[in-house]
VMD Tcl script that builds the backbone (N, CA, C; Angstrom):
set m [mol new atoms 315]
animate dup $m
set s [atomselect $m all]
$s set {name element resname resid chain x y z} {
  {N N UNK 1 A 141.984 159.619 -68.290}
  {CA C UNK 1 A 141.155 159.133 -67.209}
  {C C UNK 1 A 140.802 157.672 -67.468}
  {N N UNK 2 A 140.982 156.709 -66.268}
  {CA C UNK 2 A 140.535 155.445 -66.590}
  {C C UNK 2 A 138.921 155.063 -66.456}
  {N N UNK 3 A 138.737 153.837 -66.809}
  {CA C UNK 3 A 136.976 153.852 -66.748}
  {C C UNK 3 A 136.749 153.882 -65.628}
  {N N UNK 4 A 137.396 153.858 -64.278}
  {CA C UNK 4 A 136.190 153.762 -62.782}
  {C C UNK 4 A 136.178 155.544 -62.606}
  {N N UNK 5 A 137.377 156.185 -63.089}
  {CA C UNK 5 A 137.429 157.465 -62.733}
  {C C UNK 5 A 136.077 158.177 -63.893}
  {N N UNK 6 A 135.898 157.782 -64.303}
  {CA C UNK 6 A 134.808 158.752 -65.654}
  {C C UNK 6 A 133.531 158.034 -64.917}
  {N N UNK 7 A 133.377 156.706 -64.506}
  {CA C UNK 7 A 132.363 156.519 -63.467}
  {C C UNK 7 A 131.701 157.372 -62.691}
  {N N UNK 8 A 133.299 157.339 -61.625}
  {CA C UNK 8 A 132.565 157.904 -60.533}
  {C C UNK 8 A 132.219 159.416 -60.903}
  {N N UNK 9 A 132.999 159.939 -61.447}
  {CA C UNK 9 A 132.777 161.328 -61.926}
  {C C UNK 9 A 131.154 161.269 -63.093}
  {N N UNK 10 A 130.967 160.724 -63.350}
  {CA C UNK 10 A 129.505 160.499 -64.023}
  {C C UNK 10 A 128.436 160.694 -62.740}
  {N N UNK 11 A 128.553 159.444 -61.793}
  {CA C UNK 11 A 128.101 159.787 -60.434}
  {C C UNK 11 A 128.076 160.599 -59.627}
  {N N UNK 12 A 129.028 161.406 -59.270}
  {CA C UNK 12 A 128.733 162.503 -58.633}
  {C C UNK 12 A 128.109 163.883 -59.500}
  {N N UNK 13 A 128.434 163.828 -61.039}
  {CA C UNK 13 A 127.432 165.036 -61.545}
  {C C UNK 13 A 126.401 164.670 -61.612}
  {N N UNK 14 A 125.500 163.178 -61.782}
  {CA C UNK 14 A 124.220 163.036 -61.642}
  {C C UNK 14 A 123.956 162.944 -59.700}
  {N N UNK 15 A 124.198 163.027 -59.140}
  {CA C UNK 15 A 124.037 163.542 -57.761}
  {C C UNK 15 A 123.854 165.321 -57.859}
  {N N UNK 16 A 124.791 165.648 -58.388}
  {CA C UNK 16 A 124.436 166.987 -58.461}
  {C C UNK 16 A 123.259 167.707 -59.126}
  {N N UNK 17 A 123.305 166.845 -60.373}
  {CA C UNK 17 A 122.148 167.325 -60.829}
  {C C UNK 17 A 120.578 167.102 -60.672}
  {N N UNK 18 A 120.653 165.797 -60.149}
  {CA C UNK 18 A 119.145 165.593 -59.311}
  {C C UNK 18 A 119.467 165.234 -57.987}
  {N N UNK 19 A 119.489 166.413 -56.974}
  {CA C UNK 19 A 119.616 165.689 -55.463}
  {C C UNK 19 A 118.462 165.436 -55.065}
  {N N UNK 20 A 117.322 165.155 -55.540}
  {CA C UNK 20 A 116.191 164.461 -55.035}
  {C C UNK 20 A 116.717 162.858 -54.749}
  {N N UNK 21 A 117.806 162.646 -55.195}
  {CA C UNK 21 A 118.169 160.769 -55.177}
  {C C UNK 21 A 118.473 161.035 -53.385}
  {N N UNK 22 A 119.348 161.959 -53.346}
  {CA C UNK 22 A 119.609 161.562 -51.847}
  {C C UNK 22 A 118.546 162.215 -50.750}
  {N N UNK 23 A 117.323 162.803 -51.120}
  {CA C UNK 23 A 116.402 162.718 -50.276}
  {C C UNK 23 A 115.873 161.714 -49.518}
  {N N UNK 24 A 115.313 161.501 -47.865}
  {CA C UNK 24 A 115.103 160.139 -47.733}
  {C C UNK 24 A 113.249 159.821 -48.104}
  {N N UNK 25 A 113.176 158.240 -48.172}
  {CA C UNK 25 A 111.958 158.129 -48.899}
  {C C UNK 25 A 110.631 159.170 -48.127}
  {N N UNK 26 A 109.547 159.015 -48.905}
  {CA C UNK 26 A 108.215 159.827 -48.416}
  {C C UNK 26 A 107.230 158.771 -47.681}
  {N N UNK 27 A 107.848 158.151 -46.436}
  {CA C UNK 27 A 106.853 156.993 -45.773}
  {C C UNK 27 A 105.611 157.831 -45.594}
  {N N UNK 28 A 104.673 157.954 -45.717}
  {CA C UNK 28 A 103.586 158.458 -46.132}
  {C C UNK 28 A 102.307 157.735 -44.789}
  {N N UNK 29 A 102.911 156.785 -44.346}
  {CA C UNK 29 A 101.689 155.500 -43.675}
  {C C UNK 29 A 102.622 155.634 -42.095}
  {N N UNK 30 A 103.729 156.049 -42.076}
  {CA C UNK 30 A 104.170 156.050 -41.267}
  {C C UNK 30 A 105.538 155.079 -40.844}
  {N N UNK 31 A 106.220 154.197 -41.523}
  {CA C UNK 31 A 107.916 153.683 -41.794}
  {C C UNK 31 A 108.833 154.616 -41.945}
  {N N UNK 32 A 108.612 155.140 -40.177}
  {CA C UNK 32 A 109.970 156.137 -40.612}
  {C C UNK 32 A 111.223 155.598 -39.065}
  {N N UNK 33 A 111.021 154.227 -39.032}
  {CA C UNK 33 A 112.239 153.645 -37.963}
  {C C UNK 33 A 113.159 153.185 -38.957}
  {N N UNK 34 A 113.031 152.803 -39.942}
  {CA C UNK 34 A 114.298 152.375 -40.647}
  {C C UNK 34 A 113.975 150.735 -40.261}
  {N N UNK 35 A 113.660 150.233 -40.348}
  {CA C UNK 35 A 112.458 148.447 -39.880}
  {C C UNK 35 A 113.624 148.259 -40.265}
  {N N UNK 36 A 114.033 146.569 -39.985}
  {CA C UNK 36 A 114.872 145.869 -40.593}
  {C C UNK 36 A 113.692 144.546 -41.510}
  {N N UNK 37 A 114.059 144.604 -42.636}
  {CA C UNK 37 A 113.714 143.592 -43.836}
  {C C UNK 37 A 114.254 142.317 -43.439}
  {N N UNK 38 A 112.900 141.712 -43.279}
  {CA C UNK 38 A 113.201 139.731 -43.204}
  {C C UNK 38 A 113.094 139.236 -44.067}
  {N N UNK 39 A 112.462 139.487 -44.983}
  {CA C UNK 39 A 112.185 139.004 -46.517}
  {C C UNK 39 A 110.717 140.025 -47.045}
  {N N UNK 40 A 110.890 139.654 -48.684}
  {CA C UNK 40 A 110.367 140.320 -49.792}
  {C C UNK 40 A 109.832 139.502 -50.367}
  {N N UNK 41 A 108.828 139.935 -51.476}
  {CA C UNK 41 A 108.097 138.799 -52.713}
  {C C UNK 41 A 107.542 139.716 -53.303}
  {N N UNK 42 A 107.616 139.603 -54.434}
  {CA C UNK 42 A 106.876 139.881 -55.607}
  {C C UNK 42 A 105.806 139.392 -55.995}
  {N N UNK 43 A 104.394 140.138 -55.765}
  {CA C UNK 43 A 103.147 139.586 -56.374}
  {C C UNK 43 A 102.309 140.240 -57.110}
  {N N UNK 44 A 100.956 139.795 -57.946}
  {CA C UNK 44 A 100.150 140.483 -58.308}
  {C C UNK 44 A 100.963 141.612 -59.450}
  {N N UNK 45 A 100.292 142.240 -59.527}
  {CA C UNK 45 A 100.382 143.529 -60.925}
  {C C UNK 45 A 101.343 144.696 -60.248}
  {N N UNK 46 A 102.364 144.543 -60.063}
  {CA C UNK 46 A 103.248 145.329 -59.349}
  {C C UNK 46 A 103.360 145.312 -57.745}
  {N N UNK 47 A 103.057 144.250 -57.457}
  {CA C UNK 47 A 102.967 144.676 -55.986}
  {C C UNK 47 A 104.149 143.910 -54.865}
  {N N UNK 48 A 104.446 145.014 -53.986}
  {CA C UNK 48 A 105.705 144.111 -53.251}
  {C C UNK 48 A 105.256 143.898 -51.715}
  {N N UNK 49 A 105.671 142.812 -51.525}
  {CA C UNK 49 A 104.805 142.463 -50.121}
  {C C UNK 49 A 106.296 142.766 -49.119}
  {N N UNK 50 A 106.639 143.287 -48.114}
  {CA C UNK 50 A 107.422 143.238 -47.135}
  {C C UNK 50 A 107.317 142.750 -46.107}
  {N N UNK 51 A 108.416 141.671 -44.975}
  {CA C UNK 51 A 108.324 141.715 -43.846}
  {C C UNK 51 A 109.483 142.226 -43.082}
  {N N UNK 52 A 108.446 143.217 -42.306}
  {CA C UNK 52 A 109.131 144.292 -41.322}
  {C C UNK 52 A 109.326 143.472 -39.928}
  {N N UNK 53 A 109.585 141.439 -39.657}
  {CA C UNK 53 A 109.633 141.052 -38.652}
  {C C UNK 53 A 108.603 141.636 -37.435}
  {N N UNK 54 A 108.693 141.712 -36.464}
  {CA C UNK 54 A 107.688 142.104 -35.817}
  {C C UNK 54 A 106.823 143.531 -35.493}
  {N N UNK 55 A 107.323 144.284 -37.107}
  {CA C UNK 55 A 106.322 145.382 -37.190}
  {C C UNK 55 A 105.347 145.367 -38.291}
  {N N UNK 56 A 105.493 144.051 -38.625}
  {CA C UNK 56 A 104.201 143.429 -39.400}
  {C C UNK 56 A 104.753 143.374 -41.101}
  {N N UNK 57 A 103.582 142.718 -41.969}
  {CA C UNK 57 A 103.760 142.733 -43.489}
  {C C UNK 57 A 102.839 143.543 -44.046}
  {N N UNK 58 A 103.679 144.659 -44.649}
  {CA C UNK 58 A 103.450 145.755 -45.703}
  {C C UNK 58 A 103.575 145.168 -47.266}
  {N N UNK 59 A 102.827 146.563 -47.646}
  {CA C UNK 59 A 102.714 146.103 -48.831}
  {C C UNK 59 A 103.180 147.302 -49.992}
  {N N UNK 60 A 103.770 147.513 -51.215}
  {CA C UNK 60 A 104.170 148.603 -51.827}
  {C C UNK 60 A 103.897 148.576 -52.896}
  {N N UNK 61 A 102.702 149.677 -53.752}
  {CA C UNK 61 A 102.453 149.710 -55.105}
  {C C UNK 61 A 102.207 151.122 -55.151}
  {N N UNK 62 A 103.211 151.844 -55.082}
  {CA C UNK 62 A 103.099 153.095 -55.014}
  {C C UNK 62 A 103.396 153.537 -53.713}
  {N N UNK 63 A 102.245 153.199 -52.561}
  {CA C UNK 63 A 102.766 153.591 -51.394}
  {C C UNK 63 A 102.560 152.432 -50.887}
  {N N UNK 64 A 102.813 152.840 -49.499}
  {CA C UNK 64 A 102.882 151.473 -48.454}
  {C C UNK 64 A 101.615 151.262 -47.366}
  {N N UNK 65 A 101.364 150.124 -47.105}
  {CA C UNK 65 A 99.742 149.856 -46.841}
  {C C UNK 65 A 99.877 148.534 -46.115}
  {N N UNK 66 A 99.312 148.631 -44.678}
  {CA C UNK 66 A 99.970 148.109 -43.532}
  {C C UNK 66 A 98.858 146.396 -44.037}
  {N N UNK 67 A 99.623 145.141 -44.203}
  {CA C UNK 67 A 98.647 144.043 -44.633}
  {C C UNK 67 A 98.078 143.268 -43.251}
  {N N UNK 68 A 99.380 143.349 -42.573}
  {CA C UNK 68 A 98.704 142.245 -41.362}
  {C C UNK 68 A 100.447 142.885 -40.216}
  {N N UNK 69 A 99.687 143.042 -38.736}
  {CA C UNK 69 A 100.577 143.380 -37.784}
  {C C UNK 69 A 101.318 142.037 -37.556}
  {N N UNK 70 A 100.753 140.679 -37.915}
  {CA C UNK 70 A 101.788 139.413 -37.229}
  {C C UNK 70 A 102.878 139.401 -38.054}
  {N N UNK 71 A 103.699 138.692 -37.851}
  {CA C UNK 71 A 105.081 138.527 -38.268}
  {C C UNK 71 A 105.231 137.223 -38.879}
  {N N UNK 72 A 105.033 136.977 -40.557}
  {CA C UNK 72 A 105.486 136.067 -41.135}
  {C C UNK 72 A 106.223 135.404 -41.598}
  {N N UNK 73 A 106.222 133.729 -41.401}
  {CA C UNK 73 A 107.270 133.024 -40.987}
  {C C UNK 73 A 107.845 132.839 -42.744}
  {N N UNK 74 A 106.571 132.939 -43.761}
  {CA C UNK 74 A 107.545 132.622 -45.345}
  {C C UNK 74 A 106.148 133.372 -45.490}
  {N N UNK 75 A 106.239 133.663 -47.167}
  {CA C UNK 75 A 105.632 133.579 -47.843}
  {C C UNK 75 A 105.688 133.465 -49.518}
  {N N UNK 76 A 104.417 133.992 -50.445}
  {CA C UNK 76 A 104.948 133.187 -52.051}
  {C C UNK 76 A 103.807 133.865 -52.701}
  {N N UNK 77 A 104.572 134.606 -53.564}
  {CA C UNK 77 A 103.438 134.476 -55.053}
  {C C UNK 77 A 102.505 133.239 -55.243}
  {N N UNK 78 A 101.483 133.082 -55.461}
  {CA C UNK 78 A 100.344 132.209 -55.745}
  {C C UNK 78 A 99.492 132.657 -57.051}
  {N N UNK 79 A 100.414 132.120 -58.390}
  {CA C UNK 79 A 99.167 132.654 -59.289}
  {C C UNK 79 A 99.742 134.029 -59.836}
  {N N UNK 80 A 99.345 134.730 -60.527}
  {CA C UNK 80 A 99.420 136.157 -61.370}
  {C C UNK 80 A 98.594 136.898 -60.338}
  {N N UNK 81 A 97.804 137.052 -59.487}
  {CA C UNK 81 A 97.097 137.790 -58.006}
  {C C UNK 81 A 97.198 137.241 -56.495}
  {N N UNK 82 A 97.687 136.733 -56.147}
  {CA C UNK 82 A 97.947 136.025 -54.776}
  {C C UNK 82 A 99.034 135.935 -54.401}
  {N N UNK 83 A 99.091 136.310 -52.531}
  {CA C UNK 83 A 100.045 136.172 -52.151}
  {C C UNK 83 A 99.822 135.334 -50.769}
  {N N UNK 84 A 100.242 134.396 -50.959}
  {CA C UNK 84 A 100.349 132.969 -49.750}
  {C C UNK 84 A 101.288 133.362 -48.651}
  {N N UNK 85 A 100.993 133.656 -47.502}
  {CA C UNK 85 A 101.214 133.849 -46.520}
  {C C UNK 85 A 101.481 132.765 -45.110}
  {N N UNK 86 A 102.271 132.325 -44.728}
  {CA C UNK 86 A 102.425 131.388 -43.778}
  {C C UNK 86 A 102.694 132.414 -42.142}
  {N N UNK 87 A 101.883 132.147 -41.412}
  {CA C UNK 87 A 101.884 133.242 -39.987}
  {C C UNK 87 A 102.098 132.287 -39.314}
  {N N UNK 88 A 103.103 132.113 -37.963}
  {CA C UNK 88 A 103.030 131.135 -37.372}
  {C C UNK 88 A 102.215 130.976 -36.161}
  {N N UNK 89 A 101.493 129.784 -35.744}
  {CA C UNK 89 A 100.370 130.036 -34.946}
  {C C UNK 89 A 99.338 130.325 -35.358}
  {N N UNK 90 A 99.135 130.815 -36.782}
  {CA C UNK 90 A 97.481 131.005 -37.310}
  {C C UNK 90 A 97.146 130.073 -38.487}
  {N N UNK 91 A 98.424 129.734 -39.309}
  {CA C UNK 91 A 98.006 129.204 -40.340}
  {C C UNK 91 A 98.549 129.722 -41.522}
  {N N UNK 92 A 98.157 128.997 -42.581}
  {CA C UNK 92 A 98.464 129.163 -44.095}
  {C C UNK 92 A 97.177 130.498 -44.356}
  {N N UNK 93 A 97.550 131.323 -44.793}
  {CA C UNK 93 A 96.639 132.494 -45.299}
  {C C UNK 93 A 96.915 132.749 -46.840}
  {N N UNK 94 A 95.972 133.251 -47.645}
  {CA C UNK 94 A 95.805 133.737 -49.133}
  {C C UNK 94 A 95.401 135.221 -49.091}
  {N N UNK 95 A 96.203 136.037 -49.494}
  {CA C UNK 95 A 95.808 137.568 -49.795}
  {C C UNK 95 A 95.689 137.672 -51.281}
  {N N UNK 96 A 94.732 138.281 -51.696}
  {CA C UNK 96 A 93.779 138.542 -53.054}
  {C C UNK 96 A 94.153 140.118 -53.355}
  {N N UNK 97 A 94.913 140.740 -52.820}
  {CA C UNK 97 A 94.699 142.400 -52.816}
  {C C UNK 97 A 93.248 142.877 -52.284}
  {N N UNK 98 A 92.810 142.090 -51.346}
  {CA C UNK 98 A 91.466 142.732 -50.479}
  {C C UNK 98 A 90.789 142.383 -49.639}
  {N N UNK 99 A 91.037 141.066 -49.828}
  {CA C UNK 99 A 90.704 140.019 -48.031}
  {C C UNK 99 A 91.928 139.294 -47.796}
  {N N UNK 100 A 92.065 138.375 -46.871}
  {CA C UNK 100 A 92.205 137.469 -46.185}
  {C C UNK 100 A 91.796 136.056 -46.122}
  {N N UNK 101 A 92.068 134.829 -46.740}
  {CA C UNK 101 A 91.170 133.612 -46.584}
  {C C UNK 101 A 92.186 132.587 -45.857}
  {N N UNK 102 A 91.941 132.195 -44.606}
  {CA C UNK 102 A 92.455 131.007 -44.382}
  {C C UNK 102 A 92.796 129.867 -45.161}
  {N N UNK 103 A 93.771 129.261 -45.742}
  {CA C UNK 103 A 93.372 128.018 -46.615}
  {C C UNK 103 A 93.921 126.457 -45.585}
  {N N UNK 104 A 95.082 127.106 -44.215}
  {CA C UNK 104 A 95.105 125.773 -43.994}
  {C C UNK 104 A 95.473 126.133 -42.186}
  {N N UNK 105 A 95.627 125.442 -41.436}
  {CA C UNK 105 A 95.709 125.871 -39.864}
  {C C UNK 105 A 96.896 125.573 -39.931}
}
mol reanalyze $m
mol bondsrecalc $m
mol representation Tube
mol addrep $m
């Protein structure tokens, strides 16, 4: 057997043996359209910020937790806790993991 064949055959017995992989996820908050991803960032102590384009920016540390319904144009890690948010039409925003602060229009 060559190495892609002992691969894939590796792959399909770990499919077999945990088919929880091909279960689909546990949206829990309610992401069960299949959103299309505009961009991602990494912030804070595990935390992943998503934009779902115009079904708003989520957030994932365990589960998913709706941050803001507008649709952001960028955003950025700020710091080891912050996530800098650019919304267009409102402004530069700072998320702390618990408010909201305007920092620029």
């Amino acid at each position: 057997m060559d190495r892609y064949s002992v691969i894939g055959l590796l792959v399909f017995l770990s499919i077999l043996a945990f088919p929880q992989v091909l279960k689909p996820a546990d949206w829990k908050t309610g992401l069960t359209k299949g959103w299309p991803i505009e961009n991602m960032q990494s912030w804070g102590d595990g935390n992943l910020a998503v934009d779902f384009g115009s079904d708003g920016l989520w957030n994932f540390k365990g589960v998913w937790v709706p941050l803001s319904r507008l649709n952001p144009k960028m955003m950025a890690a700020w710091g080891s806790d912050r996530l800098v948010v650019d919304f267009p039409g409102q402004g530069l925003w700072v998320y702390d993991g618990r408010a909201w602060t305007r920092i620029a229009r």
